[in-house]
N, C-alpha and C positions, 0 to 999 in steps of 0.2 A: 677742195678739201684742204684745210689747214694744214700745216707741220705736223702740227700737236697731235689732229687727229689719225695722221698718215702713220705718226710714230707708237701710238696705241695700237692702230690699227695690227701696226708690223709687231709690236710685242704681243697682242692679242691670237696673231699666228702660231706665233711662238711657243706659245701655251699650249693648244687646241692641237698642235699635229704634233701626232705620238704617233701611229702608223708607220705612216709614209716621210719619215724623217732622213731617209736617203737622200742623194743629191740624183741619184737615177729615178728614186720614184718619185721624187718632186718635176723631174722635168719631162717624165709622162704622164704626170698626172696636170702639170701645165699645157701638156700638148693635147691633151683627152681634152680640158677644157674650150681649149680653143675651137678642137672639132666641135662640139656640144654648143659650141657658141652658134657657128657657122650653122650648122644643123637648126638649129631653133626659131634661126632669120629665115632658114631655106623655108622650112615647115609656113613659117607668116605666108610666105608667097604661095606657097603650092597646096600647103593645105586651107589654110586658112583664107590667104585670099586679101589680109586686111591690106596690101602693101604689094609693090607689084616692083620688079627690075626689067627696065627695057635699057639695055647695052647698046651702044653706035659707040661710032669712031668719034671720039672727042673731035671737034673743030676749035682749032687753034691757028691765028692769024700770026706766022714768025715776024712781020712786018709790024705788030704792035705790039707795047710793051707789057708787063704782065699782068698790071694793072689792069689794063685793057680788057685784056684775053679773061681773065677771072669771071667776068657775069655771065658768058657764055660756055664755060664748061659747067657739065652736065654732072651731078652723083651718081646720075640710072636709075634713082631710087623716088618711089613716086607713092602718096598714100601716108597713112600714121599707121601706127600698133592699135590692134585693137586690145584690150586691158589684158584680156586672159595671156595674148603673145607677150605683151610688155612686162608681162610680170616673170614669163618664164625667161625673158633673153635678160631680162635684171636679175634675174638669180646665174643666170651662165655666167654674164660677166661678172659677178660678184666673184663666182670659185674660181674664174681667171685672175682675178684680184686675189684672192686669196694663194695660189700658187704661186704668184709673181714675188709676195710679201713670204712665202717659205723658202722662192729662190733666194731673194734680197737677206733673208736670215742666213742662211748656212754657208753664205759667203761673203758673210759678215761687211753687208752692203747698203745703207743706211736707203729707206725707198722714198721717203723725203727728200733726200739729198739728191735722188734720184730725178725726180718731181724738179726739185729747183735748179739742179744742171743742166734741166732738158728746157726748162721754161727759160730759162740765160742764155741757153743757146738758139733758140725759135728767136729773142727776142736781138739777140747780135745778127742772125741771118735774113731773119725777116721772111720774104718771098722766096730766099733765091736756097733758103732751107726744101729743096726740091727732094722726094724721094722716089 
């Protein structure tokens, strides 16, 4: 996503939340998001079926370097969306986008700037941007 369009996007927020224009209910209504996200991907696997998570202990060799180690860790995540799921976990994380862009509003935090401090910084640390 462009600037341009990150900066529409966040005045586009701007506009549209009349509500919830607290800074408490913007950041439960970021937190609801996030569960509903969570919740949406659960549903893929348990209900739907289309996408499956099998968890193991990461294998990781301290003796090679990270480069190395990278093809051999696992996501757990196995399978694609099928349309109906992709479309409702594209609209979760849309209203996570969308609360993210009312927090980055009401404290007066540019989410572009946000976007390319974060991309500056991935791109200074590189690999060792561990979290």
């Amino acid at each position: 996503m462009s600037k341009h369009a990150l900066d529409e996007f966040q005045t586009q927020v701007s506009q549209l939340l009349i509500r919830h224009r607290s800074v408490l209910d913007i950041m439960s209504k970021n937190q609801e998001a996030t569960a509903r996200t969570n919740r949406a991907l659960t549903k893929a696997v348990t209900e739907c079926g289309c996408v499956e998570i099998t968890a193991h202990k990461q294998t990781y060799d301290p003796a090679s370097s990270l480069h190395e180690n990278q093809p051999h860790l696992d996501t757990h995540f196995s399978g694609h969306l099928c349309e109906p799921c992709r479309e409702i976990l594209t609209a979760e994380l849309g209203k996570n986008l969308f609360y993210l862009a009312a927090l980055c509003n009401v404290t007066d935090i540019s989410l572009s700037q946000v976007v390319k401090d974060e991309a500056d910084r991935l791109q200074t640390l590189g690999v060792f941007n561990l979290s």
